[in-house]
PyMOL Python script that loads the backbone (N, CA, C, O; Angstrom):
from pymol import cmd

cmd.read_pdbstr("""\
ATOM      1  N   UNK A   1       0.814  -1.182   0.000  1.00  0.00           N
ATOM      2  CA  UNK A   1       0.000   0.000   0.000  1.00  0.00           C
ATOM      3  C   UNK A   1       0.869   1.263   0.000  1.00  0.00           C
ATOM      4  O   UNK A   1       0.552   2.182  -0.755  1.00  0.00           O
ATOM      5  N   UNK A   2       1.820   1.360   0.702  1.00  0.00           N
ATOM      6  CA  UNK A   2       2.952   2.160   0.862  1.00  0.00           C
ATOM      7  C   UNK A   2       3.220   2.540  -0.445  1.00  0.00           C
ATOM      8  O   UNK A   2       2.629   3.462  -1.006  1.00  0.00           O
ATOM      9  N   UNK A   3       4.230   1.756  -1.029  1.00  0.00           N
ATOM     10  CA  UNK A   3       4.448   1.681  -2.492  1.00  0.00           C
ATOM     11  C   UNK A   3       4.023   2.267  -3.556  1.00  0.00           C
ATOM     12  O   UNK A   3       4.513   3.216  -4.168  1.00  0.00           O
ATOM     13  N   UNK A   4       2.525   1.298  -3.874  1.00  0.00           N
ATOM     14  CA  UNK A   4       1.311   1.929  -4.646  1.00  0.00           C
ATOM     15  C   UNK A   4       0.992   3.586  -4.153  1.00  0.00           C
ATOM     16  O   UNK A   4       0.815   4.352  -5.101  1.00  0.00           O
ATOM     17  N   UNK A   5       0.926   4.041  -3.112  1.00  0.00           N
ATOM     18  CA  UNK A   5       0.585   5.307  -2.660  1.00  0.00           C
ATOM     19  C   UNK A   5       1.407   6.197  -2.819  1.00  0.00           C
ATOM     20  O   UNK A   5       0.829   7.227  -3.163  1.00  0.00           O
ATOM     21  N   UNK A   6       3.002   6.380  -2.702  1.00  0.00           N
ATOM     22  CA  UNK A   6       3.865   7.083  -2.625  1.00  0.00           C
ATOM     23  C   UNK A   6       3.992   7.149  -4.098  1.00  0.00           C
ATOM     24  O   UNK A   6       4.127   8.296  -4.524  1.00  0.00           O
ATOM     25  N   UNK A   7       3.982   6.023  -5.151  1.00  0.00           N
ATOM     26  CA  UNK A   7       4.212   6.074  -6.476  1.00  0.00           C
ATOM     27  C   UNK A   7       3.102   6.844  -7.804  1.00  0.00           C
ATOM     28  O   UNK A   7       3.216   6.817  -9.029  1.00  0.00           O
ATOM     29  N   UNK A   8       2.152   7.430  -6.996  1.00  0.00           N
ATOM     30  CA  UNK A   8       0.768   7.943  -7.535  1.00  0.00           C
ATOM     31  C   UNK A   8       1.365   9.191  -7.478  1.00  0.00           C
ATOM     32  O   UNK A   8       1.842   9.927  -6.614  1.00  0.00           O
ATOM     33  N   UNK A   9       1.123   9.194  -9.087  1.00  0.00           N
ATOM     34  CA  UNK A   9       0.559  10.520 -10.096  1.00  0.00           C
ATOM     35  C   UNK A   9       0.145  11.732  -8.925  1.00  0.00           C
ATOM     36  O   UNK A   9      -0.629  11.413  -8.024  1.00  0.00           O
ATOM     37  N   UNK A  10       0.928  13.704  -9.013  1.00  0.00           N
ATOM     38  CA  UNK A  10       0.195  14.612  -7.958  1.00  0.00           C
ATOM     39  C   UNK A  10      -1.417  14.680  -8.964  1.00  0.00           C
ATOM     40  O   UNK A  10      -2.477  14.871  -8.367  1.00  0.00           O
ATOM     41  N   UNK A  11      -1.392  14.541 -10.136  1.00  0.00           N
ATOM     42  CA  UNK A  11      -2.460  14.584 -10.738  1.00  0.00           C
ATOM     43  C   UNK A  11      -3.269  13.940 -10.706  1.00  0.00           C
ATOM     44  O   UNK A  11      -4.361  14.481 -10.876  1.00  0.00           O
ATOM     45  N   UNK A  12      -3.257  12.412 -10.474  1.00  0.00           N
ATOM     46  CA  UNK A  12      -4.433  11.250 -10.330  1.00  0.00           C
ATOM     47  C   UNK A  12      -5.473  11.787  -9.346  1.00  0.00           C
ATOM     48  O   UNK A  12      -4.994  12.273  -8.322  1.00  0.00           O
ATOM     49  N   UNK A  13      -6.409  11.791  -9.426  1.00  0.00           N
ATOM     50  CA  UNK A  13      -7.836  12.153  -8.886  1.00  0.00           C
ATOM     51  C   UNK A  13      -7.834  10.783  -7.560  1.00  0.00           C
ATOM     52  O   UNK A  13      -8.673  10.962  -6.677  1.00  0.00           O
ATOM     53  N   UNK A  14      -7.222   9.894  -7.469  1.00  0.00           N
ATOM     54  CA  UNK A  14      -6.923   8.607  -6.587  1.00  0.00           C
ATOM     55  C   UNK A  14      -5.981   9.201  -5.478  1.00  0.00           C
ATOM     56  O   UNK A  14      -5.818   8.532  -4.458  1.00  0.00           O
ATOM     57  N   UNK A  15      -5.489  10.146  -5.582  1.00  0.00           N
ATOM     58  CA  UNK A  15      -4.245  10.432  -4.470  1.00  0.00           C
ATOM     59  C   UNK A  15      -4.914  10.506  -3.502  1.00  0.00           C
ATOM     60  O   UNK A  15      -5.024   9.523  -2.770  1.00  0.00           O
ATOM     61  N   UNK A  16      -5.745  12.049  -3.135  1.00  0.00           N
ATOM     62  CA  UNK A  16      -5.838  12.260  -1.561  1.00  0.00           C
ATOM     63  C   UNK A  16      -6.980  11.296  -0.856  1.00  0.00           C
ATOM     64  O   UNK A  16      -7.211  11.781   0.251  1.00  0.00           O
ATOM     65  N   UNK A  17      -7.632  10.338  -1.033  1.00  0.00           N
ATOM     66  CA  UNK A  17      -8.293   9.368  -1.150  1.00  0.00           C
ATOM     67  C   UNK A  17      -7.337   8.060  -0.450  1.00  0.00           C
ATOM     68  O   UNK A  17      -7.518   7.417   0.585  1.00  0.00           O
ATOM     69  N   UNK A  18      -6.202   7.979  -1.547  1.00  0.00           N
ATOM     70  CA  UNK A  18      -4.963   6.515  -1.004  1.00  0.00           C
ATOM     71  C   UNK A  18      -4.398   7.275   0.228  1.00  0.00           C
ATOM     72  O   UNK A  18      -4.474   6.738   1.333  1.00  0.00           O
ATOM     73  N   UNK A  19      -3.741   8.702   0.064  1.00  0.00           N
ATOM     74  CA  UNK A  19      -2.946   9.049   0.862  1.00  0.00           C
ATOM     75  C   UNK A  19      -3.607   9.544   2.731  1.00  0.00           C
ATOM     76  O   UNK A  19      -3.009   9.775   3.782  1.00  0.00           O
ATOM     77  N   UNK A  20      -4.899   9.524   2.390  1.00  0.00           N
ATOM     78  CA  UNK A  20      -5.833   9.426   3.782  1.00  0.00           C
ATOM     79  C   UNK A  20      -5.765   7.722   4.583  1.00  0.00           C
ATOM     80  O   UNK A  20      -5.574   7.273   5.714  1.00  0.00           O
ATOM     81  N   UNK A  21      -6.071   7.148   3.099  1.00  0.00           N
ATOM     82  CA  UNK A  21      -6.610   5.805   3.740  1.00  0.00           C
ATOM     83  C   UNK A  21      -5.290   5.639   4.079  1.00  0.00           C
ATOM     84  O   UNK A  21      -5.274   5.525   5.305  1.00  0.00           O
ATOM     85  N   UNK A  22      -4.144   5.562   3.631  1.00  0.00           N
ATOM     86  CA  UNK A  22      -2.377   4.930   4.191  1.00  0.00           C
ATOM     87  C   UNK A  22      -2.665   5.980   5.579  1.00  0.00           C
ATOM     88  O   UNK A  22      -2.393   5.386   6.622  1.00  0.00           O
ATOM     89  N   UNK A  23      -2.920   6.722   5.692  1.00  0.00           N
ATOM     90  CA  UNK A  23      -2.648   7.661   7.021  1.00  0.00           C
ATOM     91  C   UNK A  23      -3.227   6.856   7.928  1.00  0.00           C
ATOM     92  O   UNK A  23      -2.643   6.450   8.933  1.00  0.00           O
ATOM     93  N   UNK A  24      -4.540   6.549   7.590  1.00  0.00           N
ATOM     94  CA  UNK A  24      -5.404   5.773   8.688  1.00  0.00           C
ATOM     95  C   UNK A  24      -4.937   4.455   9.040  1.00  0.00           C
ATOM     96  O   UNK A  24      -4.946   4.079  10.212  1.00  0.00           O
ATOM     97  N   UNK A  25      -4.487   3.654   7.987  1.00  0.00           N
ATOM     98  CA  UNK A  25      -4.179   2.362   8.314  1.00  0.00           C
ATOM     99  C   UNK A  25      -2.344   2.648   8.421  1.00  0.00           C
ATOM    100  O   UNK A  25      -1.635   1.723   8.022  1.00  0.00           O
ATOM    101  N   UNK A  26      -1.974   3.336   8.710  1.00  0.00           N
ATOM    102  CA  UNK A  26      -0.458   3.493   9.278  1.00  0.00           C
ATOM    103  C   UNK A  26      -0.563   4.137  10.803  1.00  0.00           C
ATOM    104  O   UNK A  26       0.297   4.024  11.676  1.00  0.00           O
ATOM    105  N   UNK A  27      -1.951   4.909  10.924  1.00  0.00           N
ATOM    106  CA  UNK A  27      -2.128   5.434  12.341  1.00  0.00           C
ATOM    107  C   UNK A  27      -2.606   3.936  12.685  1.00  0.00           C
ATOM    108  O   UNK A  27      -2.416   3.867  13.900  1.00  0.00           O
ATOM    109  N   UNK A  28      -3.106   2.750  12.275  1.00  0.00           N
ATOM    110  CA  UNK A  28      -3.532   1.667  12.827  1.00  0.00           C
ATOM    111  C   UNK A  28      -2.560   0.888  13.277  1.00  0.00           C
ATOM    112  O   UNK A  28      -2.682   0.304  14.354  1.00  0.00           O
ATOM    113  N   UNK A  29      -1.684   0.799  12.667  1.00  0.00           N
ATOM    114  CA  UNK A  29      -0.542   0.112  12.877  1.00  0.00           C
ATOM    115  C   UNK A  29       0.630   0.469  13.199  1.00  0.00           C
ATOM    116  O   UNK A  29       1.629  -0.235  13.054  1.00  0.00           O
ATOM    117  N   UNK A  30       0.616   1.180  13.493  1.00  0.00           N
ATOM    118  CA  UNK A  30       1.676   1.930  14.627  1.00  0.00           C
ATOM    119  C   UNK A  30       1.070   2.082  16.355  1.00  0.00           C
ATOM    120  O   UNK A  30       1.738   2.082  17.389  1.00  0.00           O
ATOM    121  N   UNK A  31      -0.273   2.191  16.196  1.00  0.00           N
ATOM    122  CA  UNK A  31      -1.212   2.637  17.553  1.00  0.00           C
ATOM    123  C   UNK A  31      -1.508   0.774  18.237  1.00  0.00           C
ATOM    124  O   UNK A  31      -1.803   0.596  19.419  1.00  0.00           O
ATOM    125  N   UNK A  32      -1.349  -0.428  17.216  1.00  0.00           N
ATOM    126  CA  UNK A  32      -1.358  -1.710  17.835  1.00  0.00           C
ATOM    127  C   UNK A  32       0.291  -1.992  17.576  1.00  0.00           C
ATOM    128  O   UNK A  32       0.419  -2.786  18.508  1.00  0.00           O
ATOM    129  N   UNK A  33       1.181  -1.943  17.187  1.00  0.00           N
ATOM    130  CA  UNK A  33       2.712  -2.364  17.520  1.00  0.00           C
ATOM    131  C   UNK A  33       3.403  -1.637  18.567  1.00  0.00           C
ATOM    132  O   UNK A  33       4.062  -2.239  19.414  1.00  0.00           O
ATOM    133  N   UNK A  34       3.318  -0.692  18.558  1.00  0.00           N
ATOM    134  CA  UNK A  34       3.764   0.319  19.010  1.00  0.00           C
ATOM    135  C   UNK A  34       3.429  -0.209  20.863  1.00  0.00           C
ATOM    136  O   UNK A  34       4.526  -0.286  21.417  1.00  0.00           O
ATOM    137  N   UNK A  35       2.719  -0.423  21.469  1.00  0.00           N
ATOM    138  CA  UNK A  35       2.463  -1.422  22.744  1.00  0.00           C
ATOM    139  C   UNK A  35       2.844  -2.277  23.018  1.00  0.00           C
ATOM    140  O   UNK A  35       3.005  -2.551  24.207  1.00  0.00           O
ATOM    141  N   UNK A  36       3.223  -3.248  21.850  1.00  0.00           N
ATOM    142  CA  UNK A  36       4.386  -4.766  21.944  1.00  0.00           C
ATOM    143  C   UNK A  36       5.596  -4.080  22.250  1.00  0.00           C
ATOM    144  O   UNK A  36       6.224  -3.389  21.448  1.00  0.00           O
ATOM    145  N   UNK A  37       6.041  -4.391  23.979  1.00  0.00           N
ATOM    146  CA  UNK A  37       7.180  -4.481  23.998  1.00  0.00           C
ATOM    147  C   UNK A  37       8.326  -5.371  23.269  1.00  0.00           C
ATOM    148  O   UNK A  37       9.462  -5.044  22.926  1.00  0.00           O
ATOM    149  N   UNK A  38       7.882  -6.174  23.192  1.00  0.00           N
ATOM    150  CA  UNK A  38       9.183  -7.295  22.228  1.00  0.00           C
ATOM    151  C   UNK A  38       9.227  -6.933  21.075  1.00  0.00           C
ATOM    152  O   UNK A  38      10.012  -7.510  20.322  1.00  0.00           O
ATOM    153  N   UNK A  39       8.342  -5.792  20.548  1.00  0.00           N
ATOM    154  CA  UNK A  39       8.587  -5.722  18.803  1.00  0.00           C
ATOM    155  C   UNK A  39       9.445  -4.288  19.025  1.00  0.00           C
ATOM    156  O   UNK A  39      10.248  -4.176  18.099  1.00  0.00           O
ATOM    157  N   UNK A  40       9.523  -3.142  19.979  1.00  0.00           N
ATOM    158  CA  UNK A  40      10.084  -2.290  20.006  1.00  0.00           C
ATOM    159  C   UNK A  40      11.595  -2.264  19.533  1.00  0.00           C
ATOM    160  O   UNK A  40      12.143  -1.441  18.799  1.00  0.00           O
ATOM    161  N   UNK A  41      12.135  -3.417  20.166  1.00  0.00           N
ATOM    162  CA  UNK A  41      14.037  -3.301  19.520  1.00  0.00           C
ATOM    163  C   UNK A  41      14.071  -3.915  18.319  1.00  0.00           C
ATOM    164  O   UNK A  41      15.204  -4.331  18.078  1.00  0.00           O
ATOM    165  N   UNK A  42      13.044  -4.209  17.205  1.00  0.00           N
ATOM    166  CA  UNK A  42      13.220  -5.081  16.099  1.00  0.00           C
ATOM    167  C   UNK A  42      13.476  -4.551  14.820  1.00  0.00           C
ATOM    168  O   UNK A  42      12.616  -3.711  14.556  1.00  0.00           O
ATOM    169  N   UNK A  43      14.138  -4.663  14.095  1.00  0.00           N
ATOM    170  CA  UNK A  43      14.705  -3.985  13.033  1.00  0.00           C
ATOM    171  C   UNK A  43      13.515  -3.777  12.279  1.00  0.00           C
ATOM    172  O   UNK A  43      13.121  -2.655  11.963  1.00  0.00           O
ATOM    173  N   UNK A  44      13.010  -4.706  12.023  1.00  0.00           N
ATOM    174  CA  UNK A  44      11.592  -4.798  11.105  1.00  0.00           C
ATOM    175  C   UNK A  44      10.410  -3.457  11.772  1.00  0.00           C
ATOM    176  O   UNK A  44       9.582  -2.848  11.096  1.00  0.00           O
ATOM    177  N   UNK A  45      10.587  -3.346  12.750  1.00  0.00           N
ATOM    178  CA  UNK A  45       9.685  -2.777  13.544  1.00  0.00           C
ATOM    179  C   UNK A  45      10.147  -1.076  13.756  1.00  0.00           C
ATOM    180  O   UNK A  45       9.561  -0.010  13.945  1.00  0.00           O
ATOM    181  N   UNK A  46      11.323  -1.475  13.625  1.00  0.00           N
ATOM    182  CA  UNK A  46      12.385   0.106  13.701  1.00  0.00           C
ATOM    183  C   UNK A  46      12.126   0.678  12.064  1.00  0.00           C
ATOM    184  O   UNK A  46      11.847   1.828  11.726  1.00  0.00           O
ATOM    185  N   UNK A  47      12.296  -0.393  11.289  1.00  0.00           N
ATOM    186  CA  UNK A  47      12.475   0.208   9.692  1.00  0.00           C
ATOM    187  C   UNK A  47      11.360   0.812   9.151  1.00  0.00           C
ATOM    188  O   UNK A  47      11.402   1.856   8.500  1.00  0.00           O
ATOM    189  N   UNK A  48      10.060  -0.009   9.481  1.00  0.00           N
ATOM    190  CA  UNK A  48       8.685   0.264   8.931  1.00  0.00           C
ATOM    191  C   UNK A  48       8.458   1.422   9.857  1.00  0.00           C
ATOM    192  O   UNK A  48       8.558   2.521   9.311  1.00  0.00           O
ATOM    193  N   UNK A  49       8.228   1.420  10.891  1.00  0.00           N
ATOM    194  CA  UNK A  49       8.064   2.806  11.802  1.00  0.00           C
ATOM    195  C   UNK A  49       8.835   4.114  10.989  1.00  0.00           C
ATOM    196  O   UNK A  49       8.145   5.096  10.715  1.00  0.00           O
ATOM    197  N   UNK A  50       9.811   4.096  10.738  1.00  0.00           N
ATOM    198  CA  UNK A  50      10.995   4.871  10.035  1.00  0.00           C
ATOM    199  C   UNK A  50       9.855   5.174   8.820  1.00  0.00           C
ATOM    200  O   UNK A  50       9.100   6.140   8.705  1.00  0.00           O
ATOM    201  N   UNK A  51      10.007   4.050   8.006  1.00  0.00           N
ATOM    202  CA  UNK A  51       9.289   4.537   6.564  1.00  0.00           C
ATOM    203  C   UNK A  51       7.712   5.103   6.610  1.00  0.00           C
ATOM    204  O   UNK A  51       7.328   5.987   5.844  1.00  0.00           O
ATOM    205  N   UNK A  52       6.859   4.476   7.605  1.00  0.00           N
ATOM    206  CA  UNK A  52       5.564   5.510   7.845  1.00  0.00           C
ATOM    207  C   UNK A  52       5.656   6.748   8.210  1.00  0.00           C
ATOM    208  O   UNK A  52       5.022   7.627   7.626  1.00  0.00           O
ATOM    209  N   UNK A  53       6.516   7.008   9.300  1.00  0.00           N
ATOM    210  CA  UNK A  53       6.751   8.344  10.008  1.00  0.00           C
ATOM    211  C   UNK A  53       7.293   9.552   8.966  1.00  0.00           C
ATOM    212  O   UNK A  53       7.167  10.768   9.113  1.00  0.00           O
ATOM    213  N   UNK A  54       7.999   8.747   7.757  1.00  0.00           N
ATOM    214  CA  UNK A  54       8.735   9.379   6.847  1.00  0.00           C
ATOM    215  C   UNK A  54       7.441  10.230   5.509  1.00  0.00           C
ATOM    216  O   UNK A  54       7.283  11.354   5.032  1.00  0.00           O
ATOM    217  N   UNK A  55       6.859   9.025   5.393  1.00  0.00           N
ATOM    218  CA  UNK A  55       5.773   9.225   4.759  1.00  0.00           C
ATOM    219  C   UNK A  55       4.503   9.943   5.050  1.00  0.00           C
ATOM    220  O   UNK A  55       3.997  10.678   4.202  1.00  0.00           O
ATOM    221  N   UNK A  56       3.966   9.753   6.233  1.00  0.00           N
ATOM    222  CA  UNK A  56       3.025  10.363   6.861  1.00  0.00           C
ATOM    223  C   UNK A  56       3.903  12.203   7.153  1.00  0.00           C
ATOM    224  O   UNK A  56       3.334  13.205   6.720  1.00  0.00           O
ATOM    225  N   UNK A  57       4.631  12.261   7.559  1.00  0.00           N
ATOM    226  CA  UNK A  57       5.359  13.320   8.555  1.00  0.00           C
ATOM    227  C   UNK A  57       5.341  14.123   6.648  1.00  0.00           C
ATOM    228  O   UNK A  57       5.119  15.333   6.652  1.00  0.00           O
ATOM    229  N   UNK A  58       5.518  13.590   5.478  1.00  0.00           N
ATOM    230  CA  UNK A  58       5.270  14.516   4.048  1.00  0.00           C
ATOM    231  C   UNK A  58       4.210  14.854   3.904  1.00  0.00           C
ATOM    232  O   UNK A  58       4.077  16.060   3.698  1.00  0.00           O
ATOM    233  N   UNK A  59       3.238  14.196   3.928  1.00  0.00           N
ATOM    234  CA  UNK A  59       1.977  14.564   3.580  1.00  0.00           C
ATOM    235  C   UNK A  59       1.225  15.573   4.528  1.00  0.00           C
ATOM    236  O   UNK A  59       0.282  16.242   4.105  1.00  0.00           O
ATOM    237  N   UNK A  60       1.602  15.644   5.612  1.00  0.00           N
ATOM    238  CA  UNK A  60       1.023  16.429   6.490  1.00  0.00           C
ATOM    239  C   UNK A  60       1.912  17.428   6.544  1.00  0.00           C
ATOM    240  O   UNK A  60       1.268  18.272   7.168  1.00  0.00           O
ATOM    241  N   UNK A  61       2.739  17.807   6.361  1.00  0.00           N
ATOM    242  CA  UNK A  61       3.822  19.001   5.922  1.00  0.00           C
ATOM    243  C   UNK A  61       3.475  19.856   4.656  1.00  0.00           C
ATOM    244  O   UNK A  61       3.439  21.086   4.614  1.00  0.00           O
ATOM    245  N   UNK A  62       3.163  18.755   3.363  1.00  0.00           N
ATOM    246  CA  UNK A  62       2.973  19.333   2.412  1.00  0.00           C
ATOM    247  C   UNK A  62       1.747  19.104   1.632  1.00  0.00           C
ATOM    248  O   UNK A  62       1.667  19.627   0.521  1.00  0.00           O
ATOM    249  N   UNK A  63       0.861  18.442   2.049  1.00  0.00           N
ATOM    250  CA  UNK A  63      -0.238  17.868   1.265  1.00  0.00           C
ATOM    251  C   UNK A  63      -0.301  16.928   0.714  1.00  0.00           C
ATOM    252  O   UNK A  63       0.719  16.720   0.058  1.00  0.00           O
ATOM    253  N   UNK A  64      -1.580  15.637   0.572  1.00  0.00           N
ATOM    254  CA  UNK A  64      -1.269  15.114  -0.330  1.00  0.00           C
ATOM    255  C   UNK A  64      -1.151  14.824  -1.552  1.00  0.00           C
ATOM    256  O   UNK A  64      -1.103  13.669  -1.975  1.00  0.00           O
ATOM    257  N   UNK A  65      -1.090  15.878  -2.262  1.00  0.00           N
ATOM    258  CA  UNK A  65      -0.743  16.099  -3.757  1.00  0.00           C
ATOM    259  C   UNK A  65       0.240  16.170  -4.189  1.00  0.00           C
ATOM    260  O   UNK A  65       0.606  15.899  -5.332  1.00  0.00           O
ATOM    261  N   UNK A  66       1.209  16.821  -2.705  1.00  0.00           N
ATOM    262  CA  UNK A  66       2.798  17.168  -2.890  1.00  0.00           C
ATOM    263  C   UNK A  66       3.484  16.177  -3.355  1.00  0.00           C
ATOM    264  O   UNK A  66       3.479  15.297  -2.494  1.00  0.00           O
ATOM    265  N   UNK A  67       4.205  15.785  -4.472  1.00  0.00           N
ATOM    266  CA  UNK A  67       4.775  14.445  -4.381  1.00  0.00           C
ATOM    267  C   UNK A  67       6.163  14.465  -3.705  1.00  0.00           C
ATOM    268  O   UNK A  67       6.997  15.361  -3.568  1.00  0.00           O
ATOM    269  N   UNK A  68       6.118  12.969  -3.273  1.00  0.00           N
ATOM    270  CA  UNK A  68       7.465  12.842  -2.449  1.00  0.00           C
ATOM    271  C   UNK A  68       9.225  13.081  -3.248  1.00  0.00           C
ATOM    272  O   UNK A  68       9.527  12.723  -4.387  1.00  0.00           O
ATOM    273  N   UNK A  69       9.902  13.594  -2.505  1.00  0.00           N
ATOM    274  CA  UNK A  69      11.090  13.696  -3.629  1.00  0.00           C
ATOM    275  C   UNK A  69      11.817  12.698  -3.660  1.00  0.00           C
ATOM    276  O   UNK A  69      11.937  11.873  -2.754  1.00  0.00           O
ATOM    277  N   UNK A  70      12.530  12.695  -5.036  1.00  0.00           N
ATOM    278  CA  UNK A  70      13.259  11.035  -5.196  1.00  0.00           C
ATOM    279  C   UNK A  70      14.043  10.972  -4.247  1.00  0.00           C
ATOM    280  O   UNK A  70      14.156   9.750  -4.148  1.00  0.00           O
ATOM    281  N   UNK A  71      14.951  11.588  -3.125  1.00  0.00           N
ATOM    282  CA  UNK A  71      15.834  10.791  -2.613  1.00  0.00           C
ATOM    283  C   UNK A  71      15.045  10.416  -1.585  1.00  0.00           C
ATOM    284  O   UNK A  71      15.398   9.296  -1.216  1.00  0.00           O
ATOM    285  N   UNK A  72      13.637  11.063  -0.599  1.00  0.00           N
ATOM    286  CA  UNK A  72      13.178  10.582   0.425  1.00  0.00           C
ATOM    287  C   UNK A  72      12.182   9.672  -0.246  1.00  0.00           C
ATOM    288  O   UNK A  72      11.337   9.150   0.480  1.00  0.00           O
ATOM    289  N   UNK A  73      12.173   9.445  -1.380  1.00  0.00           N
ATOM    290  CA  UNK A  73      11.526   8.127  -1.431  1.00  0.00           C
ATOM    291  C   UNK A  73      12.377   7.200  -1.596  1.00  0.00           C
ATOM    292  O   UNK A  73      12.522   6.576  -0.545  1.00  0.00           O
ATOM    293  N   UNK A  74      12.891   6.889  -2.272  1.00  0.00           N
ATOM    294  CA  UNK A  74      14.146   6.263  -2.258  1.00  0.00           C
ATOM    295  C   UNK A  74      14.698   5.427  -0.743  1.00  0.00           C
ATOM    296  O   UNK A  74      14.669   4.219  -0.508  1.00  0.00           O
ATOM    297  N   UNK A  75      15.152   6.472   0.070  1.00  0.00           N
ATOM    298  CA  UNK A  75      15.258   5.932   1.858  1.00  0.00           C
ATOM    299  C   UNK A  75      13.962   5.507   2.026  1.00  0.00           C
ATOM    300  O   UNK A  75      14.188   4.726   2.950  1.00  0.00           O
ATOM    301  N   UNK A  76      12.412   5.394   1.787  1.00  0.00           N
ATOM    302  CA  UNK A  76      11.476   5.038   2.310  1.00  0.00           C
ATOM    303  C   UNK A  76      11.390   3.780   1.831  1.00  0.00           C
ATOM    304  O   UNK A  76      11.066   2.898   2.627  1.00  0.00           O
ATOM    305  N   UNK A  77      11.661   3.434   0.431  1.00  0.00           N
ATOM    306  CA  UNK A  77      11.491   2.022  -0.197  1.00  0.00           C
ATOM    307  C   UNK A  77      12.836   1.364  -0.027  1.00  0.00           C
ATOM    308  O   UNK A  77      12.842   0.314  -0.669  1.00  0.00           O
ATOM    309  N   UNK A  78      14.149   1.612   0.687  1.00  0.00           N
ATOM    310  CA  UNK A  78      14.901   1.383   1.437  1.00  0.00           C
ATOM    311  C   UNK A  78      14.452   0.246   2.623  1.00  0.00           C
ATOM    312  O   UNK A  78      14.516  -0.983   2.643  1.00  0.00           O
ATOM    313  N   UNK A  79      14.036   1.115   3.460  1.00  0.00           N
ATOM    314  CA  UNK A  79      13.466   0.960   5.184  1.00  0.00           C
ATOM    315  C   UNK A  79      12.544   0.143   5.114  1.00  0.00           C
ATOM    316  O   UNK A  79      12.418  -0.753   5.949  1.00  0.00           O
ATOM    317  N   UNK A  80      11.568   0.341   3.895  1.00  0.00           N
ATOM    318  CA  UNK A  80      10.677  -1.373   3.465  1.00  0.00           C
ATOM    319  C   UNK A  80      11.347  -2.312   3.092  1.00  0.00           C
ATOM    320  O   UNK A  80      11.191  -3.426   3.593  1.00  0.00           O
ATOM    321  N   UNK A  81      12.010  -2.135   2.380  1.00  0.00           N
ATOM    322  CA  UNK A  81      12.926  -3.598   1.739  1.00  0.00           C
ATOM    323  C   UNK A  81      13.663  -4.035   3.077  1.00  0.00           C
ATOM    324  O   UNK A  81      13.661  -5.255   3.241  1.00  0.00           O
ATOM    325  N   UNK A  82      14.208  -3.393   3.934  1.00  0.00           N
ATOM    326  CA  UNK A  82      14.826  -3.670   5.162  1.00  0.00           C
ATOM    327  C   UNK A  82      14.093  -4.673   5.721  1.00  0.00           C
ATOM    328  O   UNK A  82      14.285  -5.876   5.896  1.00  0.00           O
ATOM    329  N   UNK A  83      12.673  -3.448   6.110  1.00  0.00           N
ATOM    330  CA  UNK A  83      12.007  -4.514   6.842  1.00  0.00           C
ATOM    331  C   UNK A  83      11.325  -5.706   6.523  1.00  0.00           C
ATOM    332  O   UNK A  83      10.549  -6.140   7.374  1.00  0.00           O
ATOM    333  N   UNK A  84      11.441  -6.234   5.612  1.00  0.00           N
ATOM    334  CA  UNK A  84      10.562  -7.166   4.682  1.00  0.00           C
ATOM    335  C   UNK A  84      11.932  -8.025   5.085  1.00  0.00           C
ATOM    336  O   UNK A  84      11.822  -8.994   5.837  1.00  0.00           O
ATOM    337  N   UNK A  85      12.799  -7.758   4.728  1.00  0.00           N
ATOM    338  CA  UNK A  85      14.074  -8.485   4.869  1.00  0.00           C
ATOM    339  C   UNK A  85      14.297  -9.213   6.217  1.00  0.00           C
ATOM    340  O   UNK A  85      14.453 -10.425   6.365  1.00  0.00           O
ATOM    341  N   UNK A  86      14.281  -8.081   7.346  1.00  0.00           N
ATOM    342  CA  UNK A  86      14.225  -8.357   8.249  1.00  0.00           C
ATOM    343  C   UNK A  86      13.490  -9.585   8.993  1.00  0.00           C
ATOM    344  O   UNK A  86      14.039 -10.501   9.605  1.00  0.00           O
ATOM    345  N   UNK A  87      11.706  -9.316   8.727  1.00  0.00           N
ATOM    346  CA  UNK A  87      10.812  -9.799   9.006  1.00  0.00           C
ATOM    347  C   UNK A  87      10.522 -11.678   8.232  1.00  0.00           C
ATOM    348  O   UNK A  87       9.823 -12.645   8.537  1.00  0.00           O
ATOM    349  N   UNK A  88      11.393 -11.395   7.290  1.00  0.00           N
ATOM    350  CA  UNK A  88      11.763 -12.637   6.873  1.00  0.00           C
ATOM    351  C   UNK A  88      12.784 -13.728   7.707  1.00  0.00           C
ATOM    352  O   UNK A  88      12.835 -14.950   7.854  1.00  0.00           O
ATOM    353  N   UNK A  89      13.499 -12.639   8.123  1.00  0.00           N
ATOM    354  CA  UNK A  89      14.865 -13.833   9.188  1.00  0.00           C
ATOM    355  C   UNK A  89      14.061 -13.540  10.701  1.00  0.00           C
ATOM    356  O   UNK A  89      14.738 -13.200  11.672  1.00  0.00           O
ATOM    357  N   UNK A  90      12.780 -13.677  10.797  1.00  0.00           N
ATOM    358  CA  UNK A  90      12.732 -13.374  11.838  1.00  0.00           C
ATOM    359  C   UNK A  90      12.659 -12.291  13.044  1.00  0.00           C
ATOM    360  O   UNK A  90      12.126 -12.551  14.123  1.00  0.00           O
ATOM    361  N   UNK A  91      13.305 -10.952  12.706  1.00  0.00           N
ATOM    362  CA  UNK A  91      13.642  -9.825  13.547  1.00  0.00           C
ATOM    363  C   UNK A  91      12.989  -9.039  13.516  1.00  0.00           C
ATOM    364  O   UNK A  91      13.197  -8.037  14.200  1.00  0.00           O
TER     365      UNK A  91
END
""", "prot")
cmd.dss("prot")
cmd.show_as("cartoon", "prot")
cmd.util.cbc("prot")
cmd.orient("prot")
């Protein structure tokens, strides 16, 4: 969802629509992990936190029409691949 959302057209009539619903379901999932102590030191848990906060913390700065710039997207699809990585070995 991340992905698909950050990679949308400032012109697509679909943006502020995806970029609400990622807000809501990233405020969801940060507001239930975020209470697991055992997931707090986890890379997977450190990286994705990183890449929502990164993402969310743009859109509410600049709108969501603003598109993201290539290098902070870039570190955001970074910090996913991390954590996907991560979350694969376990961590």
């Amino acid at each position: 969802m991340v992905r698909a959302t950050i990679s949308l057209d400032k012109n697509d009539p679909a943006v502020a629509d995806a970029v609400s619903h990622l807000r809501e379901v990233s405020n969801s999932w940060v507001a239930k992990y975020r209470r697991e102590k055992s997931l707090l030191g986890r890379a997977s848990f450190r990286d994705m936190y990183s890449a929502l906060n990164a993402v969310s913390g743009h859109y509410i700065s600049f709108g969501p029409t603003a598109p993201i710039p290539a290098k902070r997207q870039q570190r955001i699809l970074e910090e996913m691949d991390t954590a996907e990585k991560a979350l694969l070995r376990g961590r």
